[in-house]
VEXDREN-2710 file (C-alpha; in Angstrom, 1 decimal):
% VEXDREN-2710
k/r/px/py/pz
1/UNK/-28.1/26.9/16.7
2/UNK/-28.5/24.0/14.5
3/UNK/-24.9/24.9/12.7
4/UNK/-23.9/24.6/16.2
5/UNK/-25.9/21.3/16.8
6/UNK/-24.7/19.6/14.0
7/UNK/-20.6/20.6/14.3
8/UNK/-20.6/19.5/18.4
9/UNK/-22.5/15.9/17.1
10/UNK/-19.5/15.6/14.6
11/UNK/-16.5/16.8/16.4
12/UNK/-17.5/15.2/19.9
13/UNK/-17.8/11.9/19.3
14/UNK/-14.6/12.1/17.2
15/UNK/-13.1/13.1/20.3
16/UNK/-14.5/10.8/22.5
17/UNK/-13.8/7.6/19.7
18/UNK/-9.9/9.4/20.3
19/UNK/-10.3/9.2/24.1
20/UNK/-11.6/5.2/24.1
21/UNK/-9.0/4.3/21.7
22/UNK/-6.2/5.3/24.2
23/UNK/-7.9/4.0/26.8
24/UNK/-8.5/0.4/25.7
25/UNK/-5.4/0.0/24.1
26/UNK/-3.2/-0.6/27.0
27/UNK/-5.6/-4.0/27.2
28/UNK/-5.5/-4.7/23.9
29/UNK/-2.0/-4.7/23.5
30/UNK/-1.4/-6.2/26.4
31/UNK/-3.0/-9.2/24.7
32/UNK/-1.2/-8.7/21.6
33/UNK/2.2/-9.2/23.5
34/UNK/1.0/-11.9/26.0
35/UNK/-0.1/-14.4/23.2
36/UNK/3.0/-13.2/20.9
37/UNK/0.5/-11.9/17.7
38/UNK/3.5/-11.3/15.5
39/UNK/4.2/-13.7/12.3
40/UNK/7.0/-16.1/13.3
41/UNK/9.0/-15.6/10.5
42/UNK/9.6/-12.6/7.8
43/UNK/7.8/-13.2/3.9
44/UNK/10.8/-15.0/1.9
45/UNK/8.7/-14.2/-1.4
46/UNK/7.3/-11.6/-3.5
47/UNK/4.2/-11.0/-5.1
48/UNK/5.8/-11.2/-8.4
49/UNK/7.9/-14.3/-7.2
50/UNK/11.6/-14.4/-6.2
51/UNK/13.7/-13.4/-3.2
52/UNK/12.8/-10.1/-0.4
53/UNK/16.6/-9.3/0.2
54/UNK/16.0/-5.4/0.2
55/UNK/12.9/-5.7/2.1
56/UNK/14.1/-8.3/5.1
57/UNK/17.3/-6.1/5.1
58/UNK/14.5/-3.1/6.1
59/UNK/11.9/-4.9/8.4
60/UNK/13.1/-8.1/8.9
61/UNK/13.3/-8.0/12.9
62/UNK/10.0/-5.2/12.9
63/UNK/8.0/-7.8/11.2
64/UNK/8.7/-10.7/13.4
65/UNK/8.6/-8.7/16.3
66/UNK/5.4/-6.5/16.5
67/UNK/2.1/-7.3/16.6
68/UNK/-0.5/-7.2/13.9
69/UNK/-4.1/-6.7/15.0
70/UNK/-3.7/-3.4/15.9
71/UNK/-6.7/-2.5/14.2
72/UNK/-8.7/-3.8/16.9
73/UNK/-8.4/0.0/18.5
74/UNK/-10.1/1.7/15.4
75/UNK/-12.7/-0.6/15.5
76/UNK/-13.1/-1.3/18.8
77/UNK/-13.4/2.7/19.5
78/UNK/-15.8/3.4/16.8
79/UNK/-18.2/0.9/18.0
80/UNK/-17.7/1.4/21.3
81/UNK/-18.0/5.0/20.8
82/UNK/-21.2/4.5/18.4
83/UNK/-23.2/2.1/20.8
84/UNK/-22.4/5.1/24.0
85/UNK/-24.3/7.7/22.0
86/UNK/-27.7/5.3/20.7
87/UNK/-27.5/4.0/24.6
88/UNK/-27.6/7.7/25.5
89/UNK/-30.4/8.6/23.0
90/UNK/-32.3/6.3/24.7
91/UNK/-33.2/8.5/27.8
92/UNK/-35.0/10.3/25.4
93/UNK/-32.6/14.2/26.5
94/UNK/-32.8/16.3/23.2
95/UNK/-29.1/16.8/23.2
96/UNK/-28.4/13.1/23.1
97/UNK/-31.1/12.3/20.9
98/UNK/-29.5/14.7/18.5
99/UNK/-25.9/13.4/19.1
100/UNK/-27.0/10.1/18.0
101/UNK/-25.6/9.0/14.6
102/UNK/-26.9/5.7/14.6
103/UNK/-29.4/5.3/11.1
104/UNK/-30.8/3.3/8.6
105/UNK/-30.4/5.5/5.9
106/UNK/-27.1/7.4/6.8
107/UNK/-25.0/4.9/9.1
108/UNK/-26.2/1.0/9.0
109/UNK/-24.5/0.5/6.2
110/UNK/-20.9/1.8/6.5
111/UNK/-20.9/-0.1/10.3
112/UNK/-21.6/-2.9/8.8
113/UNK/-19.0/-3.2/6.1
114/UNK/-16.8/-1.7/8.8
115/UNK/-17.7/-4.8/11.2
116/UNK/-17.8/-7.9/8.6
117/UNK/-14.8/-6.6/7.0
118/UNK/-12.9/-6.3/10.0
119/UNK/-13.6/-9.8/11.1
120/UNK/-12.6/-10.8/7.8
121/UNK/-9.2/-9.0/8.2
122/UNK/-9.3/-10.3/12.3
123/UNK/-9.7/-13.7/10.6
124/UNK/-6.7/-13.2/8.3
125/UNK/-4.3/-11.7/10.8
126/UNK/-5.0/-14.5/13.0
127/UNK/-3.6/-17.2/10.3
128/UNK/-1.1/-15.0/9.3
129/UNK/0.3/-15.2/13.3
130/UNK/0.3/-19.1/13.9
131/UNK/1.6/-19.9/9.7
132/UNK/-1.2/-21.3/7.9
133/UNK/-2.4/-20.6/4.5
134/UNK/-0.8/-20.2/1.0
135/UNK/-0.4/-16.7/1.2
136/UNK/3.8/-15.8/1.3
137/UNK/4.0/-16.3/5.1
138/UNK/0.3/-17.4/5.6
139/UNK/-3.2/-16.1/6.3
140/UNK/-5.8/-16.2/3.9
141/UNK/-4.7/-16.7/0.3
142/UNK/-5.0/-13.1/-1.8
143/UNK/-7.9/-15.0/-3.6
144/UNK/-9.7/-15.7/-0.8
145/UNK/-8.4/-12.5/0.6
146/UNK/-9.9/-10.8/-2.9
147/UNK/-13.3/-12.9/-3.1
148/UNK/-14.3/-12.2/0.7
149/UNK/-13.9/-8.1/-0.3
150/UNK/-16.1/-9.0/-3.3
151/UNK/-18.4/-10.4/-1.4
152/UNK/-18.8/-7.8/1.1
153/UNK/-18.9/-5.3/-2.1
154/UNK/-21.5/-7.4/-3.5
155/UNK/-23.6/-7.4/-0.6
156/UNK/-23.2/-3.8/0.0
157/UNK/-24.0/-3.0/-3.6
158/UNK/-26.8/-4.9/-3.8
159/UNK/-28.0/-2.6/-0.1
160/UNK/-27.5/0.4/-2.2
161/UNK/-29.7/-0.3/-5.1
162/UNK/-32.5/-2.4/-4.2
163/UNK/-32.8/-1.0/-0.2
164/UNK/-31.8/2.8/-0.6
165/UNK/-32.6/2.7/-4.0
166/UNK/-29.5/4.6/-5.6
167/UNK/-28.0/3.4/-8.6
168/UNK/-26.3/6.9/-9.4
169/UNK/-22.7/8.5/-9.2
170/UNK/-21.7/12.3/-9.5
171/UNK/-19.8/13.1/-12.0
172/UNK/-17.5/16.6/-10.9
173/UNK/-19.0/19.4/-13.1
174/UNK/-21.2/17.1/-15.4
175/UNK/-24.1/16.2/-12.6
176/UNK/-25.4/13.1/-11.2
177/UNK/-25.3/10.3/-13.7
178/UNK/-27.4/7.3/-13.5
179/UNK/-25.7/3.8/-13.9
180/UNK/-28.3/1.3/-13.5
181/UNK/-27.1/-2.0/-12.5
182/UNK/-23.8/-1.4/-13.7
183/UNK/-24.1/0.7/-10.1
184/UNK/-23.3/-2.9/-8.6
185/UNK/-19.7/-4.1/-10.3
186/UNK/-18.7/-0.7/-9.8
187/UNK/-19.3/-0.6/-6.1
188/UNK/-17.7/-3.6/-6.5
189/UNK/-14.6/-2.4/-8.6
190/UNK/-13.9/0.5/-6.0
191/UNK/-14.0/-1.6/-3.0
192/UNK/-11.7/-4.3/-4.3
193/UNK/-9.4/-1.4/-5.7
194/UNK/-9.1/0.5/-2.1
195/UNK/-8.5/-3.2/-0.7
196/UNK/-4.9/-3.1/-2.7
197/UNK/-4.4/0.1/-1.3
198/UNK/-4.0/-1.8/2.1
199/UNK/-0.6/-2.4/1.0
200/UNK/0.6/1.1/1.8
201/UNK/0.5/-0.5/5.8
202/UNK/4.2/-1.3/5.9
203/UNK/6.1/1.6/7.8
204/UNK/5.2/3.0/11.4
205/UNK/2.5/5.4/11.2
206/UNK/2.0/5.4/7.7
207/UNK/-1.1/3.8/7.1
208/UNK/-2.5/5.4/10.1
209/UNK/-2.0/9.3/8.8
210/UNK/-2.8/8.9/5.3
211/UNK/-5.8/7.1/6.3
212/UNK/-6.6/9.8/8.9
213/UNK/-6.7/12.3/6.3
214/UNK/-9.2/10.3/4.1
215/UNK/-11.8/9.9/6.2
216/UNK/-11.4/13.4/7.8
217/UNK/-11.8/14.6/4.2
218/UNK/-15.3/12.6/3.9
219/UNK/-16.1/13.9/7.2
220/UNK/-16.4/17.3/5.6
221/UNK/-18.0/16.4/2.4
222/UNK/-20.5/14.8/4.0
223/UNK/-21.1/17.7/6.4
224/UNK/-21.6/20.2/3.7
225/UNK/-23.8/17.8/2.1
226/UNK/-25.8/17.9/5.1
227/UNK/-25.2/14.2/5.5
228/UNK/-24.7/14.8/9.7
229/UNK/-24.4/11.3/10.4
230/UNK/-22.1/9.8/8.0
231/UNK/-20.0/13.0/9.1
232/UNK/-20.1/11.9/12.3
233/UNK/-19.7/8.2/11.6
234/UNK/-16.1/9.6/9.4
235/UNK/-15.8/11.6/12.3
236/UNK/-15.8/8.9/14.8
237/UNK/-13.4/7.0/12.6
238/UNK/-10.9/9.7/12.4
239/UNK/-10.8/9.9/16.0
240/UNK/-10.2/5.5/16.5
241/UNK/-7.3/6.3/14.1
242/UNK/-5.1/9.3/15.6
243/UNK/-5.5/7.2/18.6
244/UNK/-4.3/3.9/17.2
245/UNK/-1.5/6.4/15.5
246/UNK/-0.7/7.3/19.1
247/UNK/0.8/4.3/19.4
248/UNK/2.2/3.9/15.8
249/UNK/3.9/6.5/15.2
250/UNK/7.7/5.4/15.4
251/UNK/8.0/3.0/17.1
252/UNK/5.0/1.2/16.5
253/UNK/3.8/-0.7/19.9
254/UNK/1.8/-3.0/17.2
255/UNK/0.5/-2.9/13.5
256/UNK/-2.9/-1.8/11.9
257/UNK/-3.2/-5.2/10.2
258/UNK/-5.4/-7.1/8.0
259/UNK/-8.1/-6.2/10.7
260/UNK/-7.4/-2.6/10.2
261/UNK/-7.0/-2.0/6.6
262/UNK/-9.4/-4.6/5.2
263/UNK/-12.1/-2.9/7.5
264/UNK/-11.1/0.8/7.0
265/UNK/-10.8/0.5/2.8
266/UNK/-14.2/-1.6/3.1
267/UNK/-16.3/1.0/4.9
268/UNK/-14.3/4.0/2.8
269/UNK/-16.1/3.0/0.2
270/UNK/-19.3/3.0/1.4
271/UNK/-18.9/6.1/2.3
272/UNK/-17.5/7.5/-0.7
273/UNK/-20.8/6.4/-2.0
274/UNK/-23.4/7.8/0.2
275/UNK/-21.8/10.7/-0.6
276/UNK/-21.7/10.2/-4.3
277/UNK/-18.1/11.6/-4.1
278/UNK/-16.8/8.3/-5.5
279/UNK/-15.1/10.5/-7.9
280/UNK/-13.0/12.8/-5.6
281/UNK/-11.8/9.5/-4.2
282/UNK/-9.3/8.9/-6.8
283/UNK/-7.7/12.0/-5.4
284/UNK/-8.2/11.8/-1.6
285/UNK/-7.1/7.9/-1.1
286/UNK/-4.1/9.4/-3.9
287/UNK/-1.9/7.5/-1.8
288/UNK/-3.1/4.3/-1.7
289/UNK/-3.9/4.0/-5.1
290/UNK/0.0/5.2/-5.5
291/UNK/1.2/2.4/-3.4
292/UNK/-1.3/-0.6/-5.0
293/UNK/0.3/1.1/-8.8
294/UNK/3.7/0.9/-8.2
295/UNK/3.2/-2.9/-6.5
296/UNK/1.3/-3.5/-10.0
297/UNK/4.0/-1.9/-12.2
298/UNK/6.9/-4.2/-10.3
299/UNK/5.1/-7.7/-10.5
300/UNK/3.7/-6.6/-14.7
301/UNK/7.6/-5.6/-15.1
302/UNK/9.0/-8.9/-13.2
303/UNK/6.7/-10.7/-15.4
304/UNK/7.4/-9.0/-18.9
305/UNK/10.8/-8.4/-18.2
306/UNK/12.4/-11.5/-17.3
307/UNK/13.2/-10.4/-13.7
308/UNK/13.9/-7.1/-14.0
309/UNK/12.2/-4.6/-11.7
310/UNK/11.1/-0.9/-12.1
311/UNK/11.4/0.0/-7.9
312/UNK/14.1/-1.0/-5.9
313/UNK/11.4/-2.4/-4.0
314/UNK/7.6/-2.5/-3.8
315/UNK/5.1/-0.5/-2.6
316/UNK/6.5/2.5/-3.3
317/UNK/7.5/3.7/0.1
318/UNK/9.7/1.1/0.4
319/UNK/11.6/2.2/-2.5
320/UNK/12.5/5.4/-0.8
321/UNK/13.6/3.7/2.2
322/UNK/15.9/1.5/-0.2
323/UNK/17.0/4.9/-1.6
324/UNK/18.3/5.7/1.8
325/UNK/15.6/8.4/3.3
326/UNK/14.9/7.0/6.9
327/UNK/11.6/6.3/7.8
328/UNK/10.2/8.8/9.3
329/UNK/10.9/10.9/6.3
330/UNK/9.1/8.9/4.5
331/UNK/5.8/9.0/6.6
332/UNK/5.9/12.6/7.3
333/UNK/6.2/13.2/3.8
334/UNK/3.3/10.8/2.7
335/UNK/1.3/12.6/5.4
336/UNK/2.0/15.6/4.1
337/UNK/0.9/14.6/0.1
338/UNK/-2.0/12.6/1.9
339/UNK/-3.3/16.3/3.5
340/UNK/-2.8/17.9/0.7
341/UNK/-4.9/15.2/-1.9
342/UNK/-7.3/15.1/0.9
343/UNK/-7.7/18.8/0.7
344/UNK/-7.9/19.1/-3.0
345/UNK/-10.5/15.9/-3.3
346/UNK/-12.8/18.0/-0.9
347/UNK/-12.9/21.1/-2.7
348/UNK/-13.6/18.8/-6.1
349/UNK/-16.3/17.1/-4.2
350/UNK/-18.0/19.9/-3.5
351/UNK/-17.4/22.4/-5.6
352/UNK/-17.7/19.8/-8.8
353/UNK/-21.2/18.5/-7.0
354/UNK/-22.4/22.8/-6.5
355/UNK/-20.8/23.7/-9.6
356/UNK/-20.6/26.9/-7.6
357/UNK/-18.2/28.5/-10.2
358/UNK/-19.8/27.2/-13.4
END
């Protein structure tokens, strides 16, 4: 009965963060398109410096023509979806009491990385639609952009080891191994590095899948951790994205955004944490890392190389679509590599944490 329990207060609220997504998109996008939330004019620039020919050529017209901010749903639906179940807890039925994810030790945490992250990113988007800022076609500079994810990491970090008193990582196979204060600048480390996965948000339905997978695949660990909220809370998530995926896939009504990825790489880490599975996240967020590595490799090669470039174009998905594979290709296939990371992170996470075949 508890086995039961525990899998309903997981997989229902997923489902019912799915069903408030769809539902309150239709108003959120409706003010996406009303007040025009699209940048006015496609990035000229690079990251490494020079021209975007092979990019404009791409998404030139997408860019300038849908709106960012589409984040809003995953957010929007998780909280929403959250606040439904404490507010039903409240009449004090068992069943709701138990459905209830809402706690200090399991849940605080990751909603509130999720929530000032997510204003951080809301903040960013919004600048990037009306032009200001230093930042190729505006919003917050990437410094400020860098030192606001830092901050967050800082002030998560510092939650971790003083509040919950962890200060520890798993190592797959080797056991739990104690880190001290060094816990902190590597909380740190892996929050900024997920941030430069964001890049991989640049093709309909992309971001949304791949990140689908990820938190699916914590939802699990966590579970068979015993960890019943933050599987819900991952849960939850998973659900705000297939429905802001709904209207993604090809072609996208709007974009995740700042909003989106800032928030969802954020509270990703704070997850991967709480479950100690920090580890495993080098292979079930594969793909972003992927897409941040080859942006790295182009801008160190534009650099070193007097100009010359390693991709046709960077992040890496935009290479194949330079090669000549059409979009969707390229999603479904990233999908499919994101499944199959996800998979094998989970059974490293768990069987690495058991050591079940040692």
């Amino acid at each position: 009965m508890v086995l039961l329990l525990d899998t309903v207060k997981i997989l229902l609220p997923s489902a019912t963060a799915f069903i408030i997504g769809i539902v309150i998109t239709p108003a959120v996008a409706h003010y996406l398109y009303k007040y025009r939330m699209w940048k006015k004019k496609a990035r000229t620039e690079g990251l490494g410096g020079g021209g975007t020919p092979i990019f404009n050529h791409l998404h030139k017209e997408k860019e300038v023509g849908t709106p960012r901010m589409g984040g809003i749903v995953i957010w929007g639906s998780v909280f929403i979806t959250t606040g439904i179940y404490w507010i039903l807890s409240l009449s004090g039925g068992d069943l709701f009491v138990k459905l209830n994810f809402l706690s200090n030790n399991q849940t605080w945490l990751p909603l509130f990385t999720l929530f000032s992250a997510s204003i951080v990113g809301l903040v960013d988007d919004f600048l990037q639609v009306y032009g200001r800022g230093t930042y190729i076609a505006g919003g917050l500079s990437l410094t400020r952009r860098i030192l606001f994810v830092l901050l967050i990491g800082f002030v998560g970090a510092c939650w971790f080891y003083f509040k919950l008193e962890q200060n520890s990582i798993i190592l797959p196979f080797l056991g739990e191994f104690t880190l001290g204060i060094l816990f902190i600048p590597l909380f740190m480390l892996v929050m900024l590095s997920l941030f430069s996965g964001g890049v991989i948000d640049g093709i309909d339905g992309l971001a949304g899948g791949v990140m689908a997978s990820v938190f699916a695949a914590y939802a699990g660990i966590a579970f068979f951790q015993n960890q019943i909220d933050i599987a819900a809370l991952s849960s939850v998530i998973t659900g705000g994205i297939l429905a802001f995926l709904w209207f993604n896939i090809p072609p996208a009504r709007f974009y995740m955004g700042e909003t989106g990825m800032i928030g969802l790489t954020a509270v990703l880490s704070a997850i991967a944490f709480l479950t100690k599975a920090v580890i495993p996240l080098l292979l079930i967020a594969l793909p972003l890392y992927v897409a941040s590595l080859s942006v790295i490799i182009q801008v160190s090669s534009k650099k070193l190389r007097k100009g010359k470039k390693v991709f046709l174009v960077a992040p890496l998905h935009h290479h194949f679509e330079a090669l000549g594979w059409p979009p969707y290709k390229v999603t479904m296939r990233f999908w499919i590599v994101s499944i199959i990371c996800a998979i094998l992170g989970m059974v490293l996470a768990l069987v690495g944490q058991t050591g079940i075949f040692i």
